[in-house]
C-alpha positions in Angstrom: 75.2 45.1 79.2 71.9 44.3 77.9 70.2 42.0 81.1 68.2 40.0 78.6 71.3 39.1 76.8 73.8 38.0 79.2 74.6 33.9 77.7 74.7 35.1 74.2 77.4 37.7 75.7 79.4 35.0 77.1 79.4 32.4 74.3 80.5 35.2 72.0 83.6 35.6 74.5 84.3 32.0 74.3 84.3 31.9 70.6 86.2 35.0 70.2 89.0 33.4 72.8 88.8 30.3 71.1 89.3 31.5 67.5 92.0 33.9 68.3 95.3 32.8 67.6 97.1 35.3 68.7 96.2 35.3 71.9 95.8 31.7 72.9 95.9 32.4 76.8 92.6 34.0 76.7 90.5 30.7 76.6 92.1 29.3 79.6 91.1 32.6 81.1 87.5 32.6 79.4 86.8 29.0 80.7 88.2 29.3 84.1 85.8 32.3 84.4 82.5 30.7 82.9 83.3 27.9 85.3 83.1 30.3 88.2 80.0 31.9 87.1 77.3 29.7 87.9 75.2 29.6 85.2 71.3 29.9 86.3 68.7 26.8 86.6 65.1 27.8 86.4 63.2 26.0 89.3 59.5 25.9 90.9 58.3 25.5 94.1 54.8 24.6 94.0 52.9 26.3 97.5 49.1 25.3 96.9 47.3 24.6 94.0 47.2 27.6 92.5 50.8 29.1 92.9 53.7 28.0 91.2 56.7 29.7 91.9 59.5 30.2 89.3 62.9 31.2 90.6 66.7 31.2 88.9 69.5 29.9 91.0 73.1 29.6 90.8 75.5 28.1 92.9 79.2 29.2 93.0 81.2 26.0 93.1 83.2 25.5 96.1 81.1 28.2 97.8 80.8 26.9 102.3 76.7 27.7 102.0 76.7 28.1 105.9 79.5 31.2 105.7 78.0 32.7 102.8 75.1 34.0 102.1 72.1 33.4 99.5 71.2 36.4 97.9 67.7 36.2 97.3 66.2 38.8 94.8 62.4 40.2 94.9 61.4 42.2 91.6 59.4 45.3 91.2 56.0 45.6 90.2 56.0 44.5 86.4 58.9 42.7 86.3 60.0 38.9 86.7 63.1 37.3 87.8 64.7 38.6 84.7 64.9 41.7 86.3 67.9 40.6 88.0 70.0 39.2 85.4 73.1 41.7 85.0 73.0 42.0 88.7 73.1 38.3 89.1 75.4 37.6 86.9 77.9 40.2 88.9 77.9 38.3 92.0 77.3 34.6 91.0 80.9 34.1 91.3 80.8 34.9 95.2 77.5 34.1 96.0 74.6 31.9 95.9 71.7 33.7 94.1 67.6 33.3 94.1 65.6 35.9 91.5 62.7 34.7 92.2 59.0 36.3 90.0 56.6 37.1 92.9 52.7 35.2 92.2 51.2 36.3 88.6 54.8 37.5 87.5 57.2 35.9 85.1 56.5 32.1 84.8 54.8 32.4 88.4 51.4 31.0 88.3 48.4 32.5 90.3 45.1 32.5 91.8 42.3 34.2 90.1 41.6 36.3 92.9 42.1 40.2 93.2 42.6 39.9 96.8 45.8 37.1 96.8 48.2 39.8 95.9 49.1 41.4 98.7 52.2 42.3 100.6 51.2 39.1 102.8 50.6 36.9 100.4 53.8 38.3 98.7 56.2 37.6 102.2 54.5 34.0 102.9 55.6 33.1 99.1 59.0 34.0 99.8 59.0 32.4 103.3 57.8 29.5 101.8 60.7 29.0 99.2 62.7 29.9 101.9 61.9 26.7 104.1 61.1 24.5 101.2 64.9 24.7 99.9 66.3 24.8 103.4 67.8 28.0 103.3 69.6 28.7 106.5 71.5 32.0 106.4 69.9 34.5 103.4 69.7 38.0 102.9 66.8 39.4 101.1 67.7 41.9 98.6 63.6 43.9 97.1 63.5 46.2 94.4 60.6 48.9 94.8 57.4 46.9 96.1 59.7 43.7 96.0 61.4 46.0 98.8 58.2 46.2 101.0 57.8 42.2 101.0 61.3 41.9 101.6 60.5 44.6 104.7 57.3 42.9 105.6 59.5 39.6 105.5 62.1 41.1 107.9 59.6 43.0 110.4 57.1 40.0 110.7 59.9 37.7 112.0 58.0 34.2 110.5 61.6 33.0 110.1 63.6 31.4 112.7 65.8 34.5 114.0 68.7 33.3 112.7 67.9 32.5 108.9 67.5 35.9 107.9 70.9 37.6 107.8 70.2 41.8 106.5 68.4 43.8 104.0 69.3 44.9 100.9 66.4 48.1 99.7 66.8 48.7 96.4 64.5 52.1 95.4 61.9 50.5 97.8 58.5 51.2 98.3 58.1 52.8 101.5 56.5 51.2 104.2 53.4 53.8 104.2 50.7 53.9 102.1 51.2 55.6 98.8 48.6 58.2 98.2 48.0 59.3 94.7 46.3 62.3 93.0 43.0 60.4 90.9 44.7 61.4 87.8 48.1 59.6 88.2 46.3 56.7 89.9 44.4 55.9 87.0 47.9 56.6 84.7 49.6 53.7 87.0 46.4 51.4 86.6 46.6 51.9 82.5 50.3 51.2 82.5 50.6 47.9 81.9 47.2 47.5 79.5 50.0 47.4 76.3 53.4 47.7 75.4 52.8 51.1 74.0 51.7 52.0 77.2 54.6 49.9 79.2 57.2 51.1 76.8 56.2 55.0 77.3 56.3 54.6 81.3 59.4 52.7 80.9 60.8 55.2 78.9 59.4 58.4 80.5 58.9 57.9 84.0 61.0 54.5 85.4 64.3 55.3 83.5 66.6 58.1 83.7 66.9 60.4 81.0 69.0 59.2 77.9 70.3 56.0 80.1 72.6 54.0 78.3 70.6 50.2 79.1 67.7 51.0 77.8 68.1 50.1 74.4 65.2 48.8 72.4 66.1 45.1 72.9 65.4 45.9 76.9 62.9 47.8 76.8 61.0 45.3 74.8 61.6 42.5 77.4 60.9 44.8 80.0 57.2 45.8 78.6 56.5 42.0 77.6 57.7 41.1 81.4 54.8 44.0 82.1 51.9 43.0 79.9 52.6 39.3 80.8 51.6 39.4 84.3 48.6 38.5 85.4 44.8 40.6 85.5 45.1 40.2 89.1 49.0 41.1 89.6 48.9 43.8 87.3 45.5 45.0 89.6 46.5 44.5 93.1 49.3 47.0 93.3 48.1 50.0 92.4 44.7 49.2 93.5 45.6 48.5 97.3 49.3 46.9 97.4 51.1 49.9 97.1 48.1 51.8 99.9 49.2 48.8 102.4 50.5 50.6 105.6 53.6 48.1 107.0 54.9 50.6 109.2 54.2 48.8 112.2 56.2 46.1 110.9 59.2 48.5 109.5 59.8 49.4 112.9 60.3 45.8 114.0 63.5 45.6 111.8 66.5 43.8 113.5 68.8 43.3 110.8 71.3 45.5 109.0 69.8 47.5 106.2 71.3 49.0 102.8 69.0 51.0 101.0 70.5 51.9 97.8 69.0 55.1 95.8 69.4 56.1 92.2 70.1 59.9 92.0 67.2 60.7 89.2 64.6 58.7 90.6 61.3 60.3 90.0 59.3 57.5 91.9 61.4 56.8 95.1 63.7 59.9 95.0 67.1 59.8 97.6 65.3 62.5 99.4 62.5 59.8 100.3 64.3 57.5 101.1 66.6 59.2 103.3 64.1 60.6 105.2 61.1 57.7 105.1 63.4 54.9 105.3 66.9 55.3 106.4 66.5 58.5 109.2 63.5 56.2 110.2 65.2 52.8 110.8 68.3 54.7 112.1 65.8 56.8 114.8 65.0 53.6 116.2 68.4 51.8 116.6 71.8 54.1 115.3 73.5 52.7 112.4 71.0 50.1 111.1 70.3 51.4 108.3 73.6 52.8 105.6 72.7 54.5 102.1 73.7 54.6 98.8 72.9 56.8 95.9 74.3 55.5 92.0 74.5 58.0 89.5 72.6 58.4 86.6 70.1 56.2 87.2 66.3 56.4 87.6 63.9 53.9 89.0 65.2 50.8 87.4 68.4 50.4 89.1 69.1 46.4 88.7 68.3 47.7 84.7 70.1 50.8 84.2 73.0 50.4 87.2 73.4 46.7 87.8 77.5 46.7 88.0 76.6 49.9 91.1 74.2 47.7 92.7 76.1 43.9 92.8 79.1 46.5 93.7 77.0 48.0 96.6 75.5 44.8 97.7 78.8 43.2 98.0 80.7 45.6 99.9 77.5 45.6 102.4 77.9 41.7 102.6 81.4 41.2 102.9 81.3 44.4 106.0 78.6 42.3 107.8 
């Protein structure tokens, strides 16, 4: 289902149910499951002066927030809380939900300063939103370099020990620095200049071949969420954000991981992140750390695979 889409998808049920007179039962049943689904509200939390913080939340009604978990969503670089709609919109029924867009991302304001983008400034954001809602039992669930704040979060221990619940990895960045050839460097610094440039990397090296999700309706969003960001977001990353070297931190990981893989990822392939992340964390403490690999899916998993990820992330909840 297109992730950019999702309401007009679920009024077009309604009416459907409603102006059907054969089948008559299927309002109550529309009703009683748009009533379940909490439907997001767009917040900020305002840190300093210069960052503003925009996050989507639902809330499951009837949901005990001290037994169950908020799910709190970090987005890759380029993308927004958006990102995250189709996946959200899987497990809002059963669980509280935060897709939050990082500094410079999305509605997210921030400083006009190359240097405020990093993986630090990234995890004190989060820990911030964390504290200021009063958040007491979360798991963190980062996409790509949302995945190394949410590991910087987890390995820095900031929060009081019991807040912070597991990890969900998502295609993560590993925790080591990402060295380039000059060539592809400069590619990656380029990609976000346009949305012919965003669409092409979208289309070419983030996606899997062919997938299904990506039709032109997402792929537009997903370039604009691109292009959007900020000169100093879009710089940071590829400039030294993704060079940052956490592993010192990685190895301070208490709580149980899932790092979920998709098989024709280019970027963080399952062969990566077997051996950089899930060996790793499993070297240190046996069984910390259980994988998944979806099918037919590239880098954009929450995009291309959101049903396989909300079905992986809730079977590694509901286990815990």
């Amino acid at each position: 289902m297109n992730s950019y889409h999702v309401l007009h998808k679920e009024r077009e049920m309604a009416h459907n149910a409603i102006s059907d007179p054969i089948e008559p039962y299927c309002l109550s049943y529309v009703l009683e499951k748009l009533l379940v689904m909490s439907t997001p509200v767009s917040k900020f939390v305002k840190i300093n002066e210069d960052v503003n913080l925009h996050f989507n939340q639902t809330n499951p009604a009837g949901v005990d927030f001290t037994k169950v978990p908020t799910l709190i969503f970090l987005h890759f670089w380029g993308g927004s809380a958006d990102t995250w709609s189709s996946v959200v919109r899987a497990l809002s029924p059963s669980f509280p939900t935060i897709a939050l867009s990082f500094r410079g991302w999305g509605a997210s304001s921030g400083p006009a300063e190359a240097e405020a983008y990093s993986i630090s400034h990234f995890a004190s954001d989060v820990e911030a939103v964390i504290q200021s809602l009063g958040l007491t039992n979360v798991i963190l669930v980062g996409h790509s370099m949302g995945g190394k704040v949410a590991t910087a979060i987890a390995g820095r221990h900031r929060l009081p020990s019991t807040i912070l619940k597991a990890l969900v990895l998502v295609a993560p960045a590993p925790p080591g620095p990402l060295s380039l050839p000059s060539h592809m460097k400069e590619q990656q610094i380029r990609a976000y200049d346009n949305t012919t440039n965003a669409e092409a990397v979208i289309r070419t090296v983030l996606t899997a071949p062919g997938s299904p999700a990506l039709t032109d309706a997402v792929v537009r969003d997903l370039a604009g969420d691109m292009v959007r960001g900020n000169e100093f977001a879009k710089y940071a990353w590829p400039h030294y954000g993704s060079a940052e070297d956490i592993r010192p931190l990685f190895h301070l990981i208490e709580v149980p991981v899932l790092v979920v893989a998709g098989k024709s990822d280019v970027i963080e392939s399952p062969e990566k992140m077997i051996t950089e992340v899930q060996e790793d964390l499993n070297s240190r403490r046996s069984g910390l750390a259980k994988l998944v690999i979806i099918e037919d899916s590239g880098h954009l998993l929450p995009i291309e695979k959101p049903d396989g990820v909300a079905s992986a992330v809730e079977e590694f909840v509901r286990a815990l």
